[in-house]
FISEPA-517532 format. One record per residue (C-alpha): residue in one letter; x, y, z. Coordinates in steps of 0.2 Angstrom, whole numbers, plus 5000, padded with zeros to 4 digits. Layout:
BEGIN
AXYZ;...
// end
This chain:
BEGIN
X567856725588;X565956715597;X565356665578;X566456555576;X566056475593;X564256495589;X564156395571;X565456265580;X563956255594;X562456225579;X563456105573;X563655995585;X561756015590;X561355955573;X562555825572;X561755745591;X559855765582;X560655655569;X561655525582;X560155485593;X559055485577;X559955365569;X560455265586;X558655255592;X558255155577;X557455275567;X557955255546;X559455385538;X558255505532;X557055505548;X556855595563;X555555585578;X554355705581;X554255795599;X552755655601;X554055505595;X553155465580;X554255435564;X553855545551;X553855425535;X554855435522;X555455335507;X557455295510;X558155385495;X556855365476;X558255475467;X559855345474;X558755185473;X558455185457;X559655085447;X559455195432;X560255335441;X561855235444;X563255185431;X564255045433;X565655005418;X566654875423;X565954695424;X566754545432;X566154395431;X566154235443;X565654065438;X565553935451;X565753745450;X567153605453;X568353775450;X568053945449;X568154055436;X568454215437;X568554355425;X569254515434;X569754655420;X569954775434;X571154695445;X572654835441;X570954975447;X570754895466;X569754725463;X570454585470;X569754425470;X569954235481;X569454085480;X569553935495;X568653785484;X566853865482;X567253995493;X567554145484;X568054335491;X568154505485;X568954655492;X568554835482;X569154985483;X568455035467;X567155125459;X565655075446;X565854905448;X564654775442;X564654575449;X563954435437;X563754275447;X563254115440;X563553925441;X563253805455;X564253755472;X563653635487;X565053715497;X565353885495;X564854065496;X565054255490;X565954385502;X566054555497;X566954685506;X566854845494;X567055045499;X565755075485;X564055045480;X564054905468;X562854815457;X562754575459;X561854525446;X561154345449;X561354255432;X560754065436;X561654035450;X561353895464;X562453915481;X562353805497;X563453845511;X563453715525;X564453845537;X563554025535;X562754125522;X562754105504;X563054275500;X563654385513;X564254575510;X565154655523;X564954845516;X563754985522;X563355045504;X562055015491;X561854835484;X560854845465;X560654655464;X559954625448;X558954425447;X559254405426;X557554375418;X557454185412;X558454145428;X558254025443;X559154075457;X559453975473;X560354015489;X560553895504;X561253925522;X562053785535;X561253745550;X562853795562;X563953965554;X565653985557;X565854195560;X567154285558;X567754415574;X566954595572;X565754545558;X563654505557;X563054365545;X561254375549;X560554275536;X560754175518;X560854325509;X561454465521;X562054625520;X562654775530;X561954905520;X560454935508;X559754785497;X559054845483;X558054705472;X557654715452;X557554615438;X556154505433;X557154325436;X556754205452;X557654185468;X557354045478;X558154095497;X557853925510;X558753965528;X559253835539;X559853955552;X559354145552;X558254255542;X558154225525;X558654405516;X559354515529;X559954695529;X560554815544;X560054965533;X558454945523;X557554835508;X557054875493;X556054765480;X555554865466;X555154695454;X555454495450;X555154345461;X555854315476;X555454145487;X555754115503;X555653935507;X555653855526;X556554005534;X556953965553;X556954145556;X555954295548;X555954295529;X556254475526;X557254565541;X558154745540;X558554855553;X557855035545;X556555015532;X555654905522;X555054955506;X554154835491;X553454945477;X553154765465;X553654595461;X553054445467;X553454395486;X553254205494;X553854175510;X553754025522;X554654085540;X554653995556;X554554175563;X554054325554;X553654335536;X554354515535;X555054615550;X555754785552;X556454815568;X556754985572;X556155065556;X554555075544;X554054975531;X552855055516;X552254925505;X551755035486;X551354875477;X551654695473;X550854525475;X551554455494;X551154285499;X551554245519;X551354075528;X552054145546;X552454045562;X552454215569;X551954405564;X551654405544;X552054605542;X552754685557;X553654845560;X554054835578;X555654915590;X555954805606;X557454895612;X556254965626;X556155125620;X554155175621;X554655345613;X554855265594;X553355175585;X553755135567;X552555175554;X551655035543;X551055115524;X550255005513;X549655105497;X549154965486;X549754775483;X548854595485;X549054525501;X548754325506;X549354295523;X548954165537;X549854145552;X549853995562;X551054045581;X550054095596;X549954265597;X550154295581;X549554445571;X549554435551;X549954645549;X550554745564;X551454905569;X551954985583;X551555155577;X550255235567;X549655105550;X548855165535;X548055065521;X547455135505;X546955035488;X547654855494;X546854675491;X547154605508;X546754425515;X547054355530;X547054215543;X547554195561;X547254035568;X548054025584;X547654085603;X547754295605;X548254305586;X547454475578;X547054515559;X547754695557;X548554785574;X549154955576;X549855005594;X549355195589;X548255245576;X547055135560;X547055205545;X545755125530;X545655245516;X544955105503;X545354925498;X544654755500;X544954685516;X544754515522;X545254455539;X544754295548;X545754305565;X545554195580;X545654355591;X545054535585;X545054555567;X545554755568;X546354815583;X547154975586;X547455065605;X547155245601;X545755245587;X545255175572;X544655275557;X543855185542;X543555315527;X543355195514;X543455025506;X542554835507;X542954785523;X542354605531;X543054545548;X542454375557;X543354365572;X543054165582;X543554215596;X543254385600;X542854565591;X542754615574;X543454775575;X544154845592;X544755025597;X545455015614;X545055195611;X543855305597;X543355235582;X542755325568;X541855275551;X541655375536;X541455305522;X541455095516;X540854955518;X541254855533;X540554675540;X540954665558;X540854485567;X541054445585;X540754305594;X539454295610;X539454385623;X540354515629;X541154515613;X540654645600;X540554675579;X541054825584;X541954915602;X542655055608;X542755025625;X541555165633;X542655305619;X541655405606;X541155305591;X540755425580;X539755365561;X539655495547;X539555375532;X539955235526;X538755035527;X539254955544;X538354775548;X538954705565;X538554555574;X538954485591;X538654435608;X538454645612;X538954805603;X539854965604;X538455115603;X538855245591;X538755415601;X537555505596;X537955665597;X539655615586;X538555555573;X537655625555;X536755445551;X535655365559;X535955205567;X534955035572;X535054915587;X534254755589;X534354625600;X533754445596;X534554275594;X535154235577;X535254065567;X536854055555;X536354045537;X534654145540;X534554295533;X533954475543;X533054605532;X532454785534;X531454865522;X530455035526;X528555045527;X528455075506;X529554925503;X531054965502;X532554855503;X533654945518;X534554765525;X534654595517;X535954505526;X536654325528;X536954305547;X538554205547;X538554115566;X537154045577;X536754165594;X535754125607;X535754315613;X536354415597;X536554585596;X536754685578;X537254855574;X536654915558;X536955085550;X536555155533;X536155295522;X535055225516;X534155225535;X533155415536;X532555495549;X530555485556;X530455345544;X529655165549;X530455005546;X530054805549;X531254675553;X531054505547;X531854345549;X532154195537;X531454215517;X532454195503;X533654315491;X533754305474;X535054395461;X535854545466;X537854545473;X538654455487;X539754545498;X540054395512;X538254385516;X537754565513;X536654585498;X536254725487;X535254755470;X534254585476;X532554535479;X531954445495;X530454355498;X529454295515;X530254275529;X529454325548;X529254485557;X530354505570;X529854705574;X529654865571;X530655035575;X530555235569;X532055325566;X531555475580;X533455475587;X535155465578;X535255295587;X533655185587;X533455015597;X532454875593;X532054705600;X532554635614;X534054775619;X534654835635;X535954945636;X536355165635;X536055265617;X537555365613;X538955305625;X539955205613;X540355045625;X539854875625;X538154835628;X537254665630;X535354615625;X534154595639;X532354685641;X531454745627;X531754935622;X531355055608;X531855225605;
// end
């Protein structure tokens, strides 16, 4: 009997791990760590992959001035309406596959089903004036398969009429998990909601799916978001994709955003600080631009993490970031582009750049910004604030540790790597700048350390340099102005060229980690923002 009573007691202890999980927000096959961040995970490889799933019997639905409809398995639990375009379908069975095709200005495709179930778009062109186009009221897996060869359009109303006890979120909605293949086009335009919507997750392994002057967010699931290829367009009045109380990992793909809001945003705004969703993005091409006020392009509550992704980005409006994460930045490698109107990089614990080509031109304020450490590597990055008190690079007084990598930065001030965090050496030097004017270093035997484009005038300009190709005891010269010919172009920063003339702005030793030069006033390994004033020289 005490056992019994003791597994019975596991039991339900394992079962309330799994309820609050899963009611705090957090995706089916995640649980929080004791410090509330989600661990990642993928929602299911071996069940979302259509090649794992059989499905034998196949009615077919053609719309137009009537429908037709072939249902061989009627007798097996398939039962099929239809009010004008408007066509229903209740299942109790098993392996069932849906081919939809044909067009309607007023109708729609509601599927209630027990079973997971595959809806293969076959040229099919829905407008509903009254709710979604396709609406599926089951909390199981939806293979939707977009024909190759095939245009597909689906079209909302401005107003839906709801049925009592059920969501219809968006165009194309679905209470369980949207699962996207085959290499066709679907064009999804929302007059209402979100375009595609899911209260589990979404999954796009390949095709071409458009979303077109969305009032909402393009892409919106409650649990995860996951994109491992195809090609993505979306236009949205809000955000171009949103997860709201899962993670989204991005594998792959070509994505496209015009935003009025976020662009990539995994976000919970239930007021539960305990759960910050996790943002992977291990490979793809990003083009994203965001035009709302306080926009940011990518953004997640929780820890981010990039690795081998094309990314390019604008912000254009007031207090909208580039790339924000309200835990931890990840760069592993990539090619990063952001032109924000705010900070390019944010993050509020720390930033850690291991890897990749990196450029940031913020027009308002910071290149890159850690509300706490930041921590470089390994890369290239190009760091470009605006004047004073903004930085290329800032920390906020926290340890700014350099190990590796290229870093150019220019602004008003800097961030000061901390010396005693730090394996390579560093310069400092504060001066004015002319855009389109080009700041060299070259050692005492003539060779080419820095040849640099400076991208924005400053009357008091500060620029963080740091290098390996910067040694210790060595003596360098700073000039201004000359010219560059051949070599590569990495947004200004040159290598493999050769420059010619220019001024001599000064001279500086490498004795410290961290050297000054110019006109510079501030403290050597702090790691906060500093300002040019009197000359110094370390």
């Amino acid at each position: 009997m005490t056992q019994r009573f003791a597994l019975n007691g596991i039991l339900i202890l394992l079962f309330s791990v799994f309820f609050l999980a899963y009611a705090g927000g957090c995706s089916k096959d995640d649980l929080l760590s004791d410090t509330g961040e989600e661990v990642k995970s993928v929602p299911d490889d071996e069940g979302d992959d259509i090649t794992n799933s059989t499905f034998s019997n196949v009615v077919t639905i053609r719309l137009g001035n009537t429908v037709e409809i072939d249902n061989p398995v009627e007798a097996e639990g398939v039962s099929i309406s239809a009010s004008g375009g408007h066509v229903t379908i209740r299942s109790t069975a098993k392996e069932i596959a849906y081919v939809i095709s044909g067009t309607t200005t007023d109708g729609s495709v509601k599927i209630y089903s027990d079973y997971k179930l595959q809806l293969t778009l076959d040229g099919v062109d829905i407008t509903n004036p009254t709710g979604a186009a396709i609406n599926i009221q089951s909390g199981k897996r939806v293979f939707v398969v977009v024909n190759e060869g095939t245009t597909n359009k689906l079209t909302d109303g401005s107003t839906y009429q709801t049925t009592s006890g059920e969501d219809m979120k968006a165009t194309f909605f679905s209470e369980g998990q949207l699962l996207f293949y085959g290499n066709g086009t679907l064009i999804v335009h929302s007059h209402n909601k979100h375009a595609i919507c899911s209260d589990d997750y979404i999954r796009m392994y390949e095709g071409d799916i458009q979303v077109t002057g969305t009032v909402s967010d393009g892409l919106h699931a409650n649990d995860a978001v996951v994109i491992d290829g195809g090609t993505l367009t979306i236009k949205a009045g809000t955000d171009g994709i949103e997860c709201e109380k899962g993670y989204i990992l991005i594998n792959g793909g070509n994505i496209t955003i015009d935003s009025g809001d976020d662009g990539i945003i995994a976000s919970y705004n239930d007021g539960n600080n305990s759960i910050n969703p996790y943002m992977g993005i291990n490979g793809g091409t990003f083009h994203i631009t965001t035009t709302g006020t306080s926009a940011n392009a990518i953004k997640a509550r929780g820890n981010l993490t990039i690795t081998d992704a094309d990314i390019r980005i604008k912000t254009s409006r007031t207090k909208s970031e580039g790339i924000e994460s309200k835990k931890t930045l990840t760069i592993h490698s990539g090619y990063i582009i952001v032109e924000a109107y705010d900070d390019c990089l944010n993050a509020s614990d720390a930033i850690v750049i291991n890897g990749g080509s990196i450029y940031c031109y913020s027009s308002n304020n910071d290149g890159v910004d850690s509300n706490r450490t930041l921590t470089v590597t390994g890369g290239t990055v190009i760091a470009i604030g605006t004047s004073s008190p903004e930085d290329g690079f800032d920390c906020d007084n926290n340890t700014f540790s350099i190990t590796g990598g290229t870093l150019v930065g220019i602004g008003g001030s800097t961030g000061t790597p901390t010396s005693n965090a730090c394996t390579q050496y560093s310069l400092i030097y504060g001066g004015s700048g002319t855009q389109n004017t080009l700041f060299h270093i070259e050692s005492a035997a003539g060779e080419d350390v820095l040849t640099f484009m400076i991208p924005r005038t400053l009357s008091a300009m500060t620029v963080l340099f740091s290098s390996p190709a910067l040694t210790g005891n060595t003596t360098y010269t700073i000039y201004s102005g000359g010219t560059v010919t051949g070599g590569n172009d990495f947004y200004g920063l040159y290598s493999g060229a050769s420059y010619n003339g220019g001024s001599q702005l000064a001279t500086f030793t490498t004795s410290s980690l961290v050297t000054t030069a110019g006109n510079f006033s501030g403290g050597i390994g702090g790691g906060g923002g500093v300002s040019p004033g009197r000359p110094g020289g370390r």
